[in-house]
N, C-alpha and C positions, 0 to 999 in steps of 0.2 A: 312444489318444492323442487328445485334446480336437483338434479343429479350430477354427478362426473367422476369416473374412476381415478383419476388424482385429483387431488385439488393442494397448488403449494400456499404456504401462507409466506407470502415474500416479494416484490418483484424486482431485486438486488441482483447481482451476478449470481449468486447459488442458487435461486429462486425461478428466474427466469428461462436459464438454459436449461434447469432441470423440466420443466414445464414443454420446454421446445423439446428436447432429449424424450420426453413421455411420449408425444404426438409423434415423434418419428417412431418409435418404437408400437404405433397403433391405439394407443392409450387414449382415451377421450380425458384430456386435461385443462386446469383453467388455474388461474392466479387469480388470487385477494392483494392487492396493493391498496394501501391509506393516500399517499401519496400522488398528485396526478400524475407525474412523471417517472416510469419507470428505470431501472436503470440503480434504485439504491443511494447509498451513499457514496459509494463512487462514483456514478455518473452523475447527481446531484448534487454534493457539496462536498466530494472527495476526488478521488484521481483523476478525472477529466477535468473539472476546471481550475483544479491545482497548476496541474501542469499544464494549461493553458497560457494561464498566468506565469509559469516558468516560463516556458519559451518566448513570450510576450517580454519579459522582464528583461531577459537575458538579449534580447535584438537592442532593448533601449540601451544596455547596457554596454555592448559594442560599439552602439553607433557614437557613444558620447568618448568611447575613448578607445575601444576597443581594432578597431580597422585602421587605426593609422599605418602600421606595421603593413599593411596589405598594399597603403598608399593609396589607401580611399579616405581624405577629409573632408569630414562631415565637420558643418559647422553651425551654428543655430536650433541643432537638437532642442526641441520640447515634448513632451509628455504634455499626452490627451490619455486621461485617464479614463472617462469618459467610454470613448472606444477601444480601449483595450478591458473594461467591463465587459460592454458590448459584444466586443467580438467572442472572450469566455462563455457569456451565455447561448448566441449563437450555436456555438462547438455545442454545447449542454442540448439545446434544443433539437438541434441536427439528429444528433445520435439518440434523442429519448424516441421520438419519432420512426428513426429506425429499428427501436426495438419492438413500440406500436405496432409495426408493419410485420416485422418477424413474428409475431404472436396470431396476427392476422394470414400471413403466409402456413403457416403450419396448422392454423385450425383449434387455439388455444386461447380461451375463453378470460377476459379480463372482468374482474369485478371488483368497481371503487368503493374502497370502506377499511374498516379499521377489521382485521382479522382474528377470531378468538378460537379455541377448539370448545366446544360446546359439548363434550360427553365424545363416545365412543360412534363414530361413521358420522360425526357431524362436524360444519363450521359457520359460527357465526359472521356476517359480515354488518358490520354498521358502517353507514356512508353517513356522510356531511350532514344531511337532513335529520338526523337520528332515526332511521329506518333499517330496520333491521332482519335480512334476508339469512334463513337458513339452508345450508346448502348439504347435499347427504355426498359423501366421499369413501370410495372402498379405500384408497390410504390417502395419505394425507403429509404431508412433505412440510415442516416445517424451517423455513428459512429466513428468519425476522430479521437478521444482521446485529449490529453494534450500535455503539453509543459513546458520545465522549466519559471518561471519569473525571470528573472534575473533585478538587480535593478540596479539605473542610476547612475553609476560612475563604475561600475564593468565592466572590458572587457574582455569580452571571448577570449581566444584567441586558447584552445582549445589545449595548451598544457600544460602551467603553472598555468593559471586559467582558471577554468570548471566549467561544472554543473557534477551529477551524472555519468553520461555518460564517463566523461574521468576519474571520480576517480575510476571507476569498471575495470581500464586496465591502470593505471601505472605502466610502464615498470620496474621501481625502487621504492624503498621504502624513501616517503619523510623524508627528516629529522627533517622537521615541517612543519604542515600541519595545514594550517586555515582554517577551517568550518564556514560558512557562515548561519546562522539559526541555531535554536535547536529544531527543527522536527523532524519526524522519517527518514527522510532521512539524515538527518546528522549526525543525533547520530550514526545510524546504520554504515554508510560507513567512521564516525570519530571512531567506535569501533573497525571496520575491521581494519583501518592501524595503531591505538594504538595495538592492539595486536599485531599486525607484525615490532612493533620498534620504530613506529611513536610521536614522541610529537604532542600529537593533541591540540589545543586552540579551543572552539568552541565562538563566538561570538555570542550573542543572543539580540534583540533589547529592546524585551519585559521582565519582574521581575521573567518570570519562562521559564522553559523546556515543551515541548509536550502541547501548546495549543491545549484546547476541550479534554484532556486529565485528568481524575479526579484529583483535585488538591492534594490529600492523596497521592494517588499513584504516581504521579508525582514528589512530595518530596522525597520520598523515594526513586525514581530514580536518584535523583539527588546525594545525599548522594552513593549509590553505583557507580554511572558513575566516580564523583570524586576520589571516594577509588581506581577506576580500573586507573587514572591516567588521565582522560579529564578534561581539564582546560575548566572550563566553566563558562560564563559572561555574565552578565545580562549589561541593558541600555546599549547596543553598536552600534549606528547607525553609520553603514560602511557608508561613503561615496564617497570609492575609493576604489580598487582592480584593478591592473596591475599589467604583468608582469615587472619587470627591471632585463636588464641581465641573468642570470640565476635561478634568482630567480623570486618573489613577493614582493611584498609592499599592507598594506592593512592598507586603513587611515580610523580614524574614528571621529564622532564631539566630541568636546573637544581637541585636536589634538593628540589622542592617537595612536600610530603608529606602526604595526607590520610587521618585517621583517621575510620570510617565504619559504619555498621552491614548494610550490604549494597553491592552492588557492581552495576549493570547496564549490561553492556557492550552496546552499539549501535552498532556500527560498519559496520555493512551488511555484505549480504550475497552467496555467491555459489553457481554454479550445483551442484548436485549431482548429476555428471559420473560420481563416480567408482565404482566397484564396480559398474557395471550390464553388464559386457559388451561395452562401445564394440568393443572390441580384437577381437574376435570376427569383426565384420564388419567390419574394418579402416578406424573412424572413429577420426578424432584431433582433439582439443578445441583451441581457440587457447587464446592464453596466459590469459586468465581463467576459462578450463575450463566454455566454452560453447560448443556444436557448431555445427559452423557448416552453414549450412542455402541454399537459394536463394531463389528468390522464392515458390518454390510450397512451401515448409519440407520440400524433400526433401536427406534428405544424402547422403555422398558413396558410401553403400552401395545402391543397389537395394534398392527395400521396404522403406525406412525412414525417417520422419519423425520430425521434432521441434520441438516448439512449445511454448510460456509462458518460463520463469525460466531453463529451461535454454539458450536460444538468444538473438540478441541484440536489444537492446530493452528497455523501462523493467518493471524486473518488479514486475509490478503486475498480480492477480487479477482487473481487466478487460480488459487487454491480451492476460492468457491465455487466456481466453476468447474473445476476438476470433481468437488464433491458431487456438485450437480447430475455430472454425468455419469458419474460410477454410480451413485446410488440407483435412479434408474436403471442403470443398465443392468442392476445387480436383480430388480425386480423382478424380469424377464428372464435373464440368465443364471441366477443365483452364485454369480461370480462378480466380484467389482476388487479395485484397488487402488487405491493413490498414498503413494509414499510423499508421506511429508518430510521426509530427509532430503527431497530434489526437486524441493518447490526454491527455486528462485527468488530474491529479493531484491528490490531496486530500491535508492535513495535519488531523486532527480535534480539532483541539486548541482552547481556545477566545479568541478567535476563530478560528473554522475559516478555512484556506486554499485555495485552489484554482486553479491555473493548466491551459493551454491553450493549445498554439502556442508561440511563438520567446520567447523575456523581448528587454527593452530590450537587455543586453548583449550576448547575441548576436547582436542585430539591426548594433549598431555594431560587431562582430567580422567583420560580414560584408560591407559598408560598404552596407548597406539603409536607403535616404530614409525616413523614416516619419513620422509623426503620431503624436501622444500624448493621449491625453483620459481625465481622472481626475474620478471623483465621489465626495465623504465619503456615508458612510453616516449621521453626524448629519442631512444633509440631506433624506434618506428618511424620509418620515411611515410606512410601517410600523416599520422601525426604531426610530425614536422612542416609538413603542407599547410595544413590546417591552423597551424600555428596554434595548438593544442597538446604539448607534449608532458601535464604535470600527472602526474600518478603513475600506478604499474599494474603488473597481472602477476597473482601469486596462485601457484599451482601447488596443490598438496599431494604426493601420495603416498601410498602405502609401501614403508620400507622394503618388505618381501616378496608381493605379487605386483606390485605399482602400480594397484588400481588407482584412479584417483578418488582421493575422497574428499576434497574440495577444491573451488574455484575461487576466488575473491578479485575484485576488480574495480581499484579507484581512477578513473580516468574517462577519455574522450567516448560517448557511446556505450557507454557498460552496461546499460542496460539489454541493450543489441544484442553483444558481445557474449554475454550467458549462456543464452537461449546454447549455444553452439557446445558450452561447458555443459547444462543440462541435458541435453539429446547426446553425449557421449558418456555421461556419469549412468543415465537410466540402461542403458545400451553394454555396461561394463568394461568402457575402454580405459586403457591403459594412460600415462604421460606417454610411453613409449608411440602406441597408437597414431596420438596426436602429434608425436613428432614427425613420424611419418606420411602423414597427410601434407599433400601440396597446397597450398593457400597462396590466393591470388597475389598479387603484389603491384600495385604499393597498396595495403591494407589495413587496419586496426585490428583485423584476426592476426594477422602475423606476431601480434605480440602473444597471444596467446600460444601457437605455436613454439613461439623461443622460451615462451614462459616453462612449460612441458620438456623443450630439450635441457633449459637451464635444472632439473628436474637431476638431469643426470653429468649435472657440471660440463656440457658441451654447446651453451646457447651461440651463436655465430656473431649475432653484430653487436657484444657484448663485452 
């Protein structure tokens, strides 16, 4: 019987780094993955070939109209669909490969099969053959990730209506295409196949786009996603999606009814809790069926951890990674922490989105004095180059000490752009701070800069 002083059940971003994190830390560690390719549902059929797809989408997208203004005329643009599959999966396989190698590099034992906890220092692994290998672990890391929700009247059938998974490998380009939620996953893969021809309709239940998403910001996305051509609609509870014939039908209350050539349901997702054994070692999941964990993500069984999508927190493939590594490190040291107030979030859609800290709303939910300082991106001489100047950078702080306590950001690179708002919010800088800072020029930080002096009603090229 295999031994290993961890063994994670996962090999997703929380699963895998925590695994590598063990073995640097001296730890004899080893992964249960079902799946051949490591890497999760982000590297599988989440944020790498999403955004593969973005970027692919977005080149076809310029070249058919987008460069004239440069005074580059393209003329005879066609789409090979084909290879722009191709080259998504490629990216997929590159990077599963190198997680392979990373596993292989630090001495961290992979084993193929479906992962279960089997009782107290045990894990079961069943592989494809139905064989079934028990394996003894002093702890044991659970990191299984997520799953679409799909709601009740919607049937997958997993060629005409899907979750994410089957919109990132439509063989053909729908003729109209119903999105199911106005998330970031919808918007993003409703952007993908409106760029590529697609009439997209996005249905949305609730009066806005991108909940927990700053409500400024999120106006303003709206206003652009329409100009770009998404039909999007507020109060629409679907209460049906099937396929018929060759198509879709997608019903909703009031009897509003849309006929459609594919269906992609996005309505977030949640933890994938079940079938792994909780019950074994007498853990039980809250009502969204994520385990509940404590500061150090240990639960309520002795010798067992859980961290990423499955426990709670914004699930999001750098967050699990941060649990990854604090949990581990918490093993050894009996200290760990990651603040989920200054996890970052991207939308990658274009213009990219990017937030950071509290939004305006829950600042006034919470009754916090604050400051407001906004910079357009026309205003920005990089931007202007780039001939990318629609969104802006909203700086929030703190009325009295002027910490900041948010970043928000609709425009060129936001995703980028964060990282800089994050490493100054975890760090306790000021807008003051950041005004003070030299930033290169001609730049896309520069906006954030003016965004912080606009902070204090003295932005310069404003």
């Amino acid at each position: 019987m295999p031994s290993h002083e961890l063994v994670v059940i996962g090999g997703g971003p929380a699963g895998y780094v925590a695994a590598i994190r063990a073995s640097q830390l001296g730890m004899n560690a080893a992964v249960v993955e079902a799946e051949d390719r490591l890497g999760g549902t982000c590297l599988r059929v989440g944020c790498i070939p999403s955004k593969a797809l973005l970027e692919s989408s977005h080149k076809f997208a310029e070249a058919c109209g987008g460069l004239s203004q440069h005074g580059v005329r393209a003329t005879g643009v066609e789409l090979d669909l084909g290879t722009m599959m191709k080259r998504k999966e490629g990216v997929v396989t590159a990077l599963a490969r190198g997680i392979d190698s990373l596993l292989k590099k630090n001495s961290v034992t992979r084993y193929r099969g479906q992962g279960t906890l089997a009782g107290s220092g045990r894990v079961n692994v069943l592989d494809a053959s139905g064989n079934v290998t028990i394996i003894e672990a002093a702890r044991v890391v659970i990191a299984v990730g997520s799953r679409s929700v799909i709601l009740p009247g919607v049937e997958i059938d997993g060629r005409f209506v899907g979750t994410s998974t089957e919109a990132l490998s439509y063989e053909t380009i729908p003729g109209h295409l119903v999105v199911i939620g106005g998330g970031y996953i919808g918007l993003e893969l409703g952007s993908v196949w409106a760029r590529l021809g697609s009439r997209v309709t996005v249905l949305e239940f609730s009066d806005r786009i991108l909940t927990g998403i700053d409500g400024e910001i999120a106006s303003e996305a709206l206003t652009l996603f329409r100009k770009q051509g998404l039909d999007i609609r507020f109060g629409m509870r679907v209460q049906r999606a099937v396929a018929v014939g060759n198509g879709c039908v997608v019903e909703c209350a009031g009897g509003e009814q849309f006929e459609c050539d594919r269906v992609l349901a996005a309505t977030g997702r949640k933890p994938a809790t079940d079938r792994i054994g909780l019950e074994s070692v007498g853990i039980a999941c809250d009502a969204r069926g994520a385990i509940p964990v404590d500061s150090m993500f240990r639960t309520s069984a002795a010798g067992v951890w859980a961290i990423g999508d499955c426990v709670a927190g914004p699930m999001l493939a750098h967050k699990a990674e941060e649990d990854g590594v604090a949990c581990v490190e918490g093993m050894r040291s009996g200290h760990c922490h990651v603040d989920y107030n200054l996890v970052p979030a991207v939308v990658f859609t274009h213009p990219e989105i990017a937030a950071v800290g509290r939004t305006e709303e829950q600042l006034k939910a919470e009754g916090v004095r604050f400051r407001k300082g906004l910079f357009p991106f026309r205003a920005n001489g990089r931007a202007r180059t780039i001939a990318d100047g629609e969104g802006f950078v909203k700086v929030l702080a703190d009325a009295e000490s002027d910490l900041i306590l948010g970043v928000h950001i609709i425009g060129p690179q936001a995703g980028n752009l964060i990282s800089e708002a994050a490493a100054a919010m975890a760090f306790g800088a000021t807008s003051e701070d950041i005004a003070r800072v030299c930033h290169a020029h001609p730049t896309l930080s520069e906006a954030f800069k003016e965004a912080s002096m606009a902070v204090d009603s003295r932005a310069i090229h404003m």
